[in-house]
N, C-alpha and C positions, 0 to 999 in steps of 0.2 A: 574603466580606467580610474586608477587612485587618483584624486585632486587633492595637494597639498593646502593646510589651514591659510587662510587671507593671514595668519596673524605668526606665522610659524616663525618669521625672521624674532618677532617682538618677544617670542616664547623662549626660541635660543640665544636673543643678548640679556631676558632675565633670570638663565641658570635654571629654566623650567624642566625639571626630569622629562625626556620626551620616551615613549615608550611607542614600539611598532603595534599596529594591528591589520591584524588578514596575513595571507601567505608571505613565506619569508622572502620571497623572490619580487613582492610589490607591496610593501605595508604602507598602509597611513600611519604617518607620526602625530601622535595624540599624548596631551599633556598629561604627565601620569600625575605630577605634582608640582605644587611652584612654594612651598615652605612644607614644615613638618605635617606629617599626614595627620597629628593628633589636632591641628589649629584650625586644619581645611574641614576633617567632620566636624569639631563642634561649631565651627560658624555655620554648616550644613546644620545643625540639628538648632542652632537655638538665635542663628540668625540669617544669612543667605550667603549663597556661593551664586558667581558666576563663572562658566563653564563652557571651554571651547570646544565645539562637539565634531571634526572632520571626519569622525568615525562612523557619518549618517549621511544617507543620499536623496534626493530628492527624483520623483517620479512627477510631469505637470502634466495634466491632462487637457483638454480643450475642447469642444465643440459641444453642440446641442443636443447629442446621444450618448454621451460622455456617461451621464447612470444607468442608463437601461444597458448599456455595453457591459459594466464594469457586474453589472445584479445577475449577467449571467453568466458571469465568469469566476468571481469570487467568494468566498465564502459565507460572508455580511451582506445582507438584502442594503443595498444603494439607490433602488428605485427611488423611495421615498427622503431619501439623506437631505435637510435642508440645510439650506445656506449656512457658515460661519457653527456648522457641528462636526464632531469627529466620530469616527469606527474603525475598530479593528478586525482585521481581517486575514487570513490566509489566500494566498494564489496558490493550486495546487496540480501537480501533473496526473496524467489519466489513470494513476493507478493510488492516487489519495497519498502519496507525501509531497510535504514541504516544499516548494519552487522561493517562495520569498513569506515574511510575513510583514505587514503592511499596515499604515495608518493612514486613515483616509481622511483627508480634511476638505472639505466641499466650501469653497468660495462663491461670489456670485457668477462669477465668470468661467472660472476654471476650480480645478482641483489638485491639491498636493498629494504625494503620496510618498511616507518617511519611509524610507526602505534600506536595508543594510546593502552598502557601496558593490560590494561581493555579489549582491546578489541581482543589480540591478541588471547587467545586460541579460540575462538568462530571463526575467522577467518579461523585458521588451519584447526580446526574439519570439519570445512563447505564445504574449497577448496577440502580439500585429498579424501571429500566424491568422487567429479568429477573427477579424478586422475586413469585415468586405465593402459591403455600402452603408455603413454605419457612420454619423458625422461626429466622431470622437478621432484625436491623435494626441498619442502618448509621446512625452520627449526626455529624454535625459537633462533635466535642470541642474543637476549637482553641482557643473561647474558656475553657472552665473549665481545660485542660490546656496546659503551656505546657512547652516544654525548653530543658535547657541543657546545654554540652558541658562535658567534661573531659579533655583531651588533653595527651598526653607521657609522657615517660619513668616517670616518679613519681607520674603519675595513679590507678594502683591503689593505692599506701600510702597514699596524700593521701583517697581516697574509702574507702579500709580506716578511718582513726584517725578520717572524720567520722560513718561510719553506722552504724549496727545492724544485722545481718541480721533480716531478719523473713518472707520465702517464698522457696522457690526454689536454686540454688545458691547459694555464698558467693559475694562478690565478690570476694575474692580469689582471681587464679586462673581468675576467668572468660574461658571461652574465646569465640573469637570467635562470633559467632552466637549468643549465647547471652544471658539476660536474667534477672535478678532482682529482689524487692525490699526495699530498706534502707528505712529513718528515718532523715532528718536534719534536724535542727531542727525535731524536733517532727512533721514531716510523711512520708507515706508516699509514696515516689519510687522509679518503673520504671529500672531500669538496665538498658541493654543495652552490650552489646561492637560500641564500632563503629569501627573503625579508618579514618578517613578521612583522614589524613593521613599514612599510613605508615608510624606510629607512633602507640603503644598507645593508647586512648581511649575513652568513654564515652560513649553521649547517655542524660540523666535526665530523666526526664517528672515533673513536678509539678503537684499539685493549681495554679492561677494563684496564688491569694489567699497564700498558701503560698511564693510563689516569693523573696522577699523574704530571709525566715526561711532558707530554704534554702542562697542565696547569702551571707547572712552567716554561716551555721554552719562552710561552707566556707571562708571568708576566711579566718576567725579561727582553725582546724586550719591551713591551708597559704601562705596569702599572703605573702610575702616580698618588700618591707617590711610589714604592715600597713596596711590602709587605711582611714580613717575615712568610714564609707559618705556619711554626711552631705556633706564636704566633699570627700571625694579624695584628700586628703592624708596621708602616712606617717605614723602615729600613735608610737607608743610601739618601742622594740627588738625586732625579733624570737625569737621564742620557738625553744626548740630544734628543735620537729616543723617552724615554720614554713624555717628553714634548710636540714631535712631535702629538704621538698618544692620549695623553690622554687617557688613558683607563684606569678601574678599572674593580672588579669583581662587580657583581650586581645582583639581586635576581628576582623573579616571579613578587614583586610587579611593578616595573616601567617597565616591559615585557609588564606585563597584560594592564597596560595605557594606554604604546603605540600602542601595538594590539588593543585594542579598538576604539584607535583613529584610526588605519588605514582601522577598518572595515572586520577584519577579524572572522569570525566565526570560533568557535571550536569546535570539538567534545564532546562529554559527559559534556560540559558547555553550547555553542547555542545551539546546536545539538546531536541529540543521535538517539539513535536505535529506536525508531518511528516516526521517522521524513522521507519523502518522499524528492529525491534527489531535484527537483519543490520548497519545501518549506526552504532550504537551505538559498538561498542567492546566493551561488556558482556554479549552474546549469553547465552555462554555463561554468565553469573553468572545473568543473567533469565529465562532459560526452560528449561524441562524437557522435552525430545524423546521422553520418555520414558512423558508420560502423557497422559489422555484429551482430549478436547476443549476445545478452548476460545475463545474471541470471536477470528477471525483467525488460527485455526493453519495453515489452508489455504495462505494465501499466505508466512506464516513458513514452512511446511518446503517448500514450493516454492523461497522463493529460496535456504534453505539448503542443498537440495541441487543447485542447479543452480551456487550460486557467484558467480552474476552481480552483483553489489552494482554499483549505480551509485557508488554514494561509502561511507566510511567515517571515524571518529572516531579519528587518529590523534597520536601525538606525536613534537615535530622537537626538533630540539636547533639554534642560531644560532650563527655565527661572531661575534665581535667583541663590543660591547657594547650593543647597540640593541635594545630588545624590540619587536618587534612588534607592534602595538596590536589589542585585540579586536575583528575585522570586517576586518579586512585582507585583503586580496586575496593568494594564495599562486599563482606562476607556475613553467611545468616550463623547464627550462634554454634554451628555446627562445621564452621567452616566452609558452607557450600557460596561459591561467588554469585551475587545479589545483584549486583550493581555497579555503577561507579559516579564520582564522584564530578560534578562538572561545573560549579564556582563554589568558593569557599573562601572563612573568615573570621576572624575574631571579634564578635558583637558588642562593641561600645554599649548599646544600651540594654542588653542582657547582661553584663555585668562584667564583658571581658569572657565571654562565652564563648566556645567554635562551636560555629553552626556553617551549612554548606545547603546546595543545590545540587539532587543526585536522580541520575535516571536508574532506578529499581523495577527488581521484575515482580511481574504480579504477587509472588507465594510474598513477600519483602515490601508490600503496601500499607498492610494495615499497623494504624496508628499508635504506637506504644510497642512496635518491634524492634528487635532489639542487632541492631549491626555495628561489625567493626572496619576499623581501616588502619592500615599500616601508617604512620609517622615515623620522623628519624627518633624517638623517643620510646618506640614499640611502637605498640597496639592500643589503638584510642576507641572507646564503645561510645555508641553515640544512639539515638533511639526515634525512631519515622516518628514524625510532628502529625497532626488534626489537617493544617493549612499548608499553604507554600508560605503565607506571611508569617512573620514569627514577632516582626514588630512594628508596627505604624501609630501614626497621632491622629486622634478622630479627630476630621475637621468637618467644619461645617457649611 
Protein backbone atom coordinates (compact mmCIF):
# COMPACT_ATOMS: atom_id res chain seq x y z
CA UNK A 1 0.00 0.00 0.00
CA UNK A 2 1.28 3.69 -1.15
CA UNK A 3 1.55 5.81 2.43
CA UNK A 4 1.33 9.48 1.67
CA UNK A 5 4.48 12.01 2.94
CA UNK A 6 3.84 13.10 6.88
CA UNK A 7 4.64 16.49 5.19
CA UNK A 8 2.50 16.33 1.84
CA UNK A 9 -0.18 18.96 3.13
CA UNK A 10 3.18 21.49 3.89
CA UNK A 11 4.51 20.61 0.31
CA UNK A 12 1.17 21.54 -1.42
CA UNK A 13 0.48 24.93 0.57
CA UNK A 14 4.34 25.74 -0.48
CA UNK A 15 3.55 25.43 -4.47
CA UNK A 16 6.04 22.43 -4.19
CA UNK A 17 5.87 20.67 -7.89
CA UNK A 18 4.52 17.33 -6.66
CA UNK A 19 5.19 14.59 -9.22
CA UNK A 20 3.59 10.78 -9.04
CA UNK A 21 5.66 7.75 -8.70
CA UNK A 22 4.76 3.85 -9.23
CA UNK A 23 1.69 2.91 -11.27
CA UNK A 24 -0.75 5.27 -12.54
CA UNK A 25 -3.64 3.64 -10.64
CA UNK A 26 -1.70 4.32 -7.00
CA UNK A 27 1.29 6.66 -7.18
CA UNK A 28 3.20 8.29 -4.27
CA UNK A 29 3.31 12.05 -4.71
CA UNK A 30 7.02 13.04 -4.23
CA UNK A 31 8.28 16.41 -4.42
CA UNK A 32 9.75 17.03 -7.80
CA UNK A 33 10.72 20.53 -6.80
CA UNK A 34 10.04 23.52 -4.40
CA UNK A 35 12.03 26.65 -6.58
CA UNK A 36 14.01 26.60 -9.84
CA UNK A 37 15.72 23.10 -10.50
CA UNK A 38 19.13 25.26 -11.32
CA UNK A 39 19.06 26.72 -7.13
CA UNK A 40 18.08 23.09 -5.74
CA UNK A 41 21.38 21.36 -7.73
CA UNK A 42 23.83 23.68 -6.90
CA UNK A 43 22.87 23.92 -3.17
CA UNK A 44 23.09 19.96 -3.99
CA UNK A 45 26.61 20.15 -5.22
CA UNK A 46 28.21 23.06 -3.22
CA UNK A 47 26.23 23.15 -0.08
CA UNK A 48 23.10 20.61 1.18
CA UNK A 49 19.68 19.77 0.23
CA UNK A 50 17.11 18.36 2.30
CA UNK A 51 14.95 15.92 0.87
CA UNK A 52 11.40 14.37 1.46
CA UNK A 53 11.97 10.77 0.28
CA UNK A 54 7.88 8.88 0.33
CA UNK A 55 9.33 7.23 -2.58
CA UNK A 56 11.21 4.44 -0.09
CA UNK A 57 9.74 1.91 2.23
CA UNK A 58 10.89 0.40 5.20
CA UNK A 59 11.25 -3.51 5.86
CA UNK A 60 11.88 -4.01 10.26
CA UNK A 61 13.04 -7.20 11.07
CA UNK A 62 13.26 -8.56 14.78
CA UNK A 63 14.24 -11.57 16.56
CA UNK A 64 17.52 -13.49 17.47
CA UNK A 65 17.67 -15.33 14.02
CA UNK A 66 16.97 -12.29 12.23
CA UNK A 67 20.83 -12.90 10.27
CA UNK A 68 21.28 -16.35 9.88
CA UNK A 69 17.61 -16.11 8.23
CA UNK A 70 18.21 -13.40 6.08
CA UNK A 71 22.51 -15.08 5.01
CA UNK A 72 20.31 -17.64 3.44
CA UNK A 73 18.03 -16.11 1.65
CA UNK A 74 19.82 -13.11 0.27
CA UNK A 75 22.29 -12.16 -1.78
CA UNK A 76 24.95 -10.30 0.84
CA UNK A 77 26.49 -12.80 3.45
CA UNK A 78 24.48 -11.16 6.85
CA UNK A 79 25.82 -13.79 9.13
CA UNK A 80 28.51 -11.62 10.26
CA UNK A 81 26.74 -7.93 9.67
CA UNK A 82 27.50 -5.86 12.92
CA UNK A 83 25.71 -3.63 14.74
CA UNK A 84 25.05 0.16 13.30
CA UNK A 85 26.64 -1.19 9.58
CA UNK A 86 24.96 -1.34 6.23
CA UNK A 87 24.75 -3.93 2.95
CA UNK A 88 23.37 -4.06 -0.14
CA UNK A 89 21.71 -6.78 -1.35
CA UNK A 90 19.26 -8.51 -3.79
CA UNK A 91 16.28 -10.90 -2.81
CA UNK A 92 15.85 -12.88 -5.61
CA UNK A 93 13.08 -15.61 -7.07
CA UNK A 94 14.06 -19.31 -7.88
CA UNK A 95 15.16 -18.65 -11.22
CA UNK A 96 17.68 -15.56 -10.32
CA UNK A 97 15.71 -12.24 -11.29
CA UNK A 98 15.02 -9.46 -9.22
CA UNK A 99 12.16 -9.75 -6.34
CA UNK A 100 13.37 -6.41 -4.56
CA UNK A 101 16.62 -4.90 -4.11
CA UNK A 102 17.48 -3.87 -0.62
CA UNK A 103 19.60 -2.08 1.94
CA UNK A 104 20.29 -3.69 5.12
CA UNK A 105 20.99 -1.79 8.21
CA UNK A 106 21.63 -4.07 11.20
CA UNK A 107 20.71 -2.23 14.58
CA UNK A 108 21.30 -3.66 17.98
CA UNK A 109 18.00 -4.85 18.39
CA UNK A 110 16.45 -5.08 15.06
CA UNK A 111 17.11 -4.38 11.52
CA UNK A 112 15.91 -2.01 8.77
CA UNK A 113 15.56 -2.73 5.26
CA UNK A 114 15.17 0.40 2.48
CA UNK A 115 13.13 -1.20 -0.11
CA UNK A 116 11.24 0.26 -3.02
CA UNK A 117 7.19 0.75 -1.74
CA UNK A 118 6.18 -1.37 -4.97
CA UNK A 119 8.12 -3.90 -4.02
CA UNK A 120 7.58 -4.57 -0.62
CA UNK A 121 4.50 -6.79 -0.39
CA UNK A 122 5.86 -9.27 -2.85
CA UNK A 123 8.98 -9.33 -0.83
CA UNK A 124 7.20 -10.30 2.50
CA UNK A 125 4.88 -12.91 0.90
CA UNK A 126 8.05 -14.46 -0.60
CA UNK A 127 10.47 -14.34 2.73
CA UNK A 128 7.62 -15.72 5.35
CA UNK A 129 6.89 -18.50 2.58
CA UNK A 130 10.92 -19.82 4.05
CA UNK A 131 10.15 -18.72 7.71
CA UNK A 132 9.54 -22.07 9.87
CA UNK A 133 11.03 -22.33 13.42
CA UNK A 134 13.35 -19.62 12.81
CA UNK A 135 13.09 -16.55 15.54
CA UNK A 136 13.08 -13.78 13.01
CA UNK A 137 9.63 -11.54 11.78
CA UNK A 138 9.63 -9.37 9.23
CA UNK A 139 6.98 -6.33 9.32
CA UNK A 140 5.92 -3.72 6.98
CA UNK A 141 7.25 -0.45 8.96
CA UNK A 142 6.61 2.11 6.11
CA UNK A 143 3.74 3.55 7.50
CA UNK A 144 5.01 4.33 11.25
CA UNK A 145 8.76 4.85 9.71
CA UNK A 146 9.12 7.39 7.26
CA UNK A 147 12.71 8.97 5.62
CA UNK A 148 14.43 11.77 4.51
CA UNK A 149 17.68 12.63 2.92
CA UNK A 150 20.56 14.99 3.58
CA UNK A 151 22.85 15.36 0.73
CA UNK A 152 25.97 17.64 -0.20
CA UNK A 153 29.02 19.03 0.65
CA UNK A 154 28.05 20.43 4.15
CA UNK A 155 25.61 17.80 5.13
CA UNK A 156 27.53 16.31 7.90
CA UNK A 157 28.09 19.83 9.89
CA UNK A 158 24.49 20.75 9.15
CA UNK A 159 23.35 17.14 10.73
CA UNK A 160 26.46 17.57 13.41
CA UNK A 161 24.94 21.38 14.88
CA UNK A 162 21.01 19.62 14.49
CA UNK A 163 21.54 16.34 16.55
CA UNK A 164 22.54 14.68 19.61
CA UNK A 165 24.45 11.51 19.56
CA UNK A 166 22.61 9.10 21.41
CA UNK A 167 23.98 5.01 20.03
CA UNK A 168 26.33 4.03 17.87
CA UNK A 169 29.15 5.97 16.15
CA UNK A 170 29.33 9.77 15.92
CA UNK A 171 28.06 11.19 12.98
CA UNK A 172 30.58 12.99 12.35
CA UNK A 173 32.92 11.17 10.48
CA UNK A 174 30.64 8.42 9.53
CA UNK A 175 31.80 6.32 7.09
CA UNK A 176 30.08 5.06 4.34
CA UNK A 177 28.14 1.88 5.19
CA UNK A 178 27.85 2.76 8.23
CA UNK A 179 24.71 3.96 10.54
CA UNK A 180 23.91 5.71 13.77
CA UNK A 181 21.57 7.10 16.12
CA UNK A 182 20.96 11.01 16.84
CA UNK A 183 17.92 13.12 18.27
CA UNK A 184 16.59 15.88 16.57
CA UNK A 185 13.71 17.62 17.55
CA UNK A 186 12.89 15.83 20.16
CA UNK A 187 12.81 12.62 18.19
CA UNK A 188 15.05 9.57 17.87
CA UNK A 189 16.28 9.10 14.02
CA UNK A 190 18.39 6.16 12.23
CA UNK A 191 21.26 7.85 10.18
CA UNK A 192 23.00 5.99 7.68
CA UNK A 193 25.89 7.02 5.21
CA UNK A 194 24.62 6.83 1.88
CA UNK A 195 26.14 8.53 -0.73
CA UNK A 196 23.77 8.48 -3.80
CA UNK A 197 24.63 11.13 -5.41
CA UNK A 198 28.37 11.28 -5.56
CA UNK A 199 28.69 13.25 -3.05
CA UNK A 200 28.45 13.16 0.80
CA UNK A 201 24.99 12.23 2.31
CA UNK A 202 22.64 10.82 4.56
CA UNK A 203 19.30 8.94 4.66
CA UNK A 204 17.29 9.39 8.27
CA UNK A 205 14.50 7.14 9.25
CA UNK A 206 12.08 8.81 11.62
CA UNK A 207 9.38 7.83 13.92
CA UNK A 208 6.24 9.28 10.88
CA UNK A 209 4.31 11.42 13.47
CA UNK A 210 7.73 12.76 14.28
CA UNK A 211 8.64 13.64 10.88
CA UNK A 212 7.47 17.15 10.93
CA UNK A 213 9.39 18.27 14.12
CA UNK A 214 12.43 16.71 12.49
CA UNK A 215 12.25 18.79 9.33
CA UNK A 216 11.89 21.87 11.11
CA UNK A 217 14.66 21.27 13.51
CA UNK A 218 16.78 20.99 10.50
CA UNK A 219 15.51 24.05 8.61
CA UNK A 220 15.99 26.18 11.25
CA UNK A 221 20.07 24.90 12.07
CA UNK A 222 20.76 25.09 8.12
CA UNK A 223 18.34 26.49 5.65
CA UNK A 224 19.47 29.36 3.77
CA UNK A 225 17.16 31.72 3.47
CA UNK A 226 14.85 30.48 6.14
CA UNK A 227 11.69 29.21 5.39
CA UNK A 228 8.28 29.67 6.97
CA UNK A 229 7.06 26.12 6.94
CA UNK A 230 3.50 27.45 6.98
CA UNK A 231 3.66 29.44 3.86
CA UNK A 232 7.07 28.88 1.97
CA UNK A 233 8.31 31.91 2.25
CA UNK A 234 11.90 33.43 3.27
CA UNK A 235 11.34 34.56 6.77
CA UNK A 236 13.65 36.56 8.67
CA UNK A 237 17.84 36.97 7.71
CA UNK A 238 19.94 34.18 7.96
CA UNK A 239 21.68 33.00 10.88
CA UNK A 240 25.46 32.59 10.91
CA UNK A 241 25.30 28.40 11.02
CA UNK A 242 22.50 28.92 8.29
CA UNK A 243 25.16 30.69 5.90
CA UNK A 244 27.47 28.17 7.00
CA UNK A 245 25.60 25.35 5.60
CA UNK A 246 23.79 26.45 2.82
CA UNK A 247 21.02 24.39 2.60
CA UNK A 248 17.59 24.32 1.21
CA UNK A 249 14.81 21.80 0.79
CA UNK A 250 14.96 20.32 -2.76
CA UNK A 251 12.96 17.91 -4.83
CA UNK A 252 13.27 14.42 -7.07
CA UNK A 253 14.35 16.55 -9.98
CA UNK A 254 18.17 17.76 -9.21
CA UNK A 255 18.17 14.06 -6.92
CA UNK A 256 17.54 12.36 -10.26
CA UNK A 257 20.64 14.58 -12.19
CA UNK A 258 22.91 13.92 -9.69
CA UNK A 259 22.26 10.21 -9.33
CA UNK A 260 22.63 9.84 -12.85
CA UNK A 261 25.57 11.70 -12.90
CA UNK A 262 27.00 9.48 -10.25
CA UNK A 263 25.96 6.29 -11.94
CA UNK A 264 23.67 4.86 -10.05
CA UNK A 265 21.08 2.47 -10.96
CA UNK A 266 17.58 2.23 -9.62
CA UNK A 267 15.14 -0.08 -9.13
CA UNK A 268 11.74 -0.22 -11.03
CA UNK A 269 13.53 2.73 -13.27
CA UNK A 270 17.17 0.83 -14.60
CA UNK A 271 16.14 -2.11 -13.20
CA UNK A 272 13.29 -4.20 -12.29
CA UNK A 273 11.98 -7.57 -11.69
CA UNK A 274 13.25 -9.20 -14.95
CA UNK A 275 16.36 -8.11 -14.90
CA UNK A 276 19.19 -10.85 -13.64
CA UNK A 277 21.56 -9.51 -10.80
CA UNK A 278 24.89 -10.02 -14.04
CA UNK A 279 22.80 -7.30 -15.93
CA UNK A 280 22.58 -4.69 -13.15
CA UNK A 281 25.65 -2.78 -13.29
CA UNK A 282 25.98 -3.44 -9.53
CA UNK A 283 26.90 -7.12 -9.46
CA UNK A 284 29.60 -6.77 -7.58
CA UNK A 285 28.18 -4.16 -4.88
CA UNK A 286 25.08 -7.02 -4.35
CA UNK A 287 26.29 -10.14 -4.16
CA UNK A 288 28.79 -12.11 -2.23
CA UNK A 289 30.48 -15.11 -4.21
CA UNK A 290 31.84 -15.96 -1.42
CA UNK A 291 29.13 -17.34 0.88
CA UNK A 292 26.68 -20.08 1.33
CA UNK A 293 23.53 -20.64 -0.34
CA UNK A 294 21.05 -18.81 -1.24
CA UNK A 295 17.31 -18.35 -3.29
CA UNK A 296 19.10 -18.28 -7.08
CA UNK A 297 22.71 -18.65 -6.61
CA UNK A 298 22.77 -21.50 -8.91
CA UNK A 299 21.97 -19.56 -11.93
CA UNK A 300 24.04 -16.25 -10.63
CA UNK A 301 27.29 -18.04 -10.59
CA UNK A 302 26.64 -19.84 -13.68
CA UNK A 303 26.15 -16.81 -15.61
CA UNK A 304 29.00 -15.18 -13.84
CA UNK A 305 31.29 -17.42 -14.78
CA UNK A 306 30.41 -18.11 -18.07
CA UNK A 307 30.32 -14.20 -19.04
CA UNK A 308 27.52 -14.47 -21.21
CA UNK A 309 25.10 -11.46 -20.32
CA UNK A 310 22.47 -10.93 -22.81
CA UNK A 311 22.40 -7.07 -21.94
CA UNK A 312 23.65 -4.96 -19.21
CA UNK A 313 23.11 -1.53 -17.21
CA UNK A 314 25.37 0.82 -18.86
CA UNK A 315 26.29 4.74 -19.12
CA UNK A 316 26.81 6.89 -22.42
CA UNK A 317 27.85 10.30 -22.53
CA UNK A 318 25.83 12.46 -26.11
CA UNK A 319 27.20 14.81 -28.48
CA UNK A 320 25.33 18.15 -28.76
CA UNK A 321 22.53 19.19 -26.73
CA UNK A 322 19.48 16.86 -26.73
CA UNK A 323 18.77 14.45 -23.98
CA UNK A 324 17.48 11.48 -24.85
CA UNK A 325 14.19 10.73 -23.39
CA UNK A 326 13.55 7.73 -20.87
CA UNK A 327 12.50 4.63 -23.17
CA UNK A 328 14.22 5.41 -26.08
CA UNK A 329 15.30 3.20 -28.38
CA UNK A 330 19.48 3.18 -28.59
CA UNK A 331 20.89 1.78 -32.13
CA UNK A 332 24.62 0.43 -33.12
CA UNK A 333 26.19 2.45 -35.87
CA UNK A 334 24.55 0.42 -38.53
CA UNK A 335 21.29 0.89 -37.26
CA UNK A 336 20.71 -2.43 -35.56
CA UNK A 337 18.56 -1.84 -32.09
CA UNK A 338 21.21 -2.03 -29.00
CA UNK A 339 19.27 -0.94 -26.32
CA UNK A 340 17.40 1.46 -24.65
CA UNK A 341 17.58 4.27 -22.71
CA UNK A 342 16.31 4.02 -18.96
CA UNK A 343 17.26 7.58 -16.94
CA UNK A 344 18.67 10.48 -18.63
CA UNK A 345 20.00 14.12 -18.28
CA UNK A 346 21.73 17.12 -18.93
CA UNK A 347 25.00 17.11 -16.64
CA UNK A 348 25.64 20.32 -14.56
CA UNK A 349 29.09 19.30 -14.00
CA UNK A 350 30.01 17.87 -17.36
CA UNK A 351 29.49 21.12 -18.77
CA UNK A 352 25.69 20.87 -19.67
CA UNK A 353 26.39 17.41 -21.22
CA UNK A 354 23.40 14.62 -21.87
CA UNK A 355 24.41 11.72 -20.57
CA UNK A 356 21.94 8.83 -19.57
CA UNK A 357 21.59 5.28 -17.89
CA UNK A 358 20.90 2.42 -20.65
CA UNK A 359 20.30 -1.30 -20.57
CA UNK A 360 22.59 -2.36 -23.85
CA UNK A 361 23.01 -5.73 -25.29
CA UNK A 362 26.25 -7.50 -24.89
CA UNK A 363 27.69 -6.84 -29.11
CA UNK A 364 26.88 -2.53 -27.63
CA UNK A 365 29.08 -2.95 -24.14
CA UNK A 366 32.45 -2.14 -24.75
CA UNK A 367 33.57 1.14 -23.89
CA UNK A 368 34.13 3.75 -26.71
CA UNK A 369 31.05 2.36 -28.72
CA UNK A 370 29.43 4.22 -30.60
CA UNK A 371 25.25 4.61 -30.43
CA UNK A 372 22.38 6.71 -31.28
CA UNK A 373 19.02 7.83 -30.15
CA UNK A 374 16.26 9.60 -31.58
CA UNK A 375 15.40 13.23 -29.99
CA UNK A 376 12.81 15.78 -31.19
CA UNK A 377 15.91 17.53 -32.83
CA UNK A 378 17.07 14.15 -34.88
CA UNK A 379 19.51 11.79 -34.02
CA UNK A 380 21.76 12.39 -31.16
CA UNK A 381 25.38 9.94 -31.07
CA UNK A 382 26.45 9.42 -27.83
CA UNK A 383 29.35 6.85 -26.95
CA UNK A 384 29.33 3.62 -23.94
CA UNK A 385 31.52 5.25 -20.99
CA UNK A 386 34.53 2.88 -18.93
CA UNK A 387 32.01 3.25 -15.48
CA UNK A 388 28.18 3.76 -14.68
CA UNK A 389 29.76 7.01 -12.75
CA UNK A 390 30.63 9.77 -14.94
CA UNK A 391 30.85 12.17 -11.98
CA UNK A 392 31.58 12.31 -8.22
CA UNK A 393 33.77 14.27 -5.49
CA UNK A 394 36.51 12.13 -3.84
CA UNK A 395 35.65 12.26 -0.35
CA UNK A 396 37.42 11.25 2.39
Amino acid sequence: MAHPSPLFDRHTAADAMMLPYGPPESPIHVPGAFDALELEYAALRKGSVIVDAPHRATIEVTGTDRLTFLDAMVTQKTRDLAPFTTRRSFWLDRKGRIIADLRLTQLPNRMLIDIDPFAIDETLKTLDQYLFAEDAELTDATASLHRLWLMGPTSARWLELASEHAEGPKPTGLEPDHACVVRIGGAEVVVERTDLVGDLGFELTIPSDTTAAVWDALAEVGVHPPINPETGQPMAEPTPTQTEIRARPAGWLAINTARIEAGVPLFNIDIGTNSLPGETGVLRDRVDFKKGCYLGQEIVARMDSRGALKQRVAAIRFEGTEVPASGVQLHAEDDTPVGVVTSSTLSPMLGAVPIALATLKQAALEPGTKVSALTPDGRATGVVQQDLAQWHRPIG
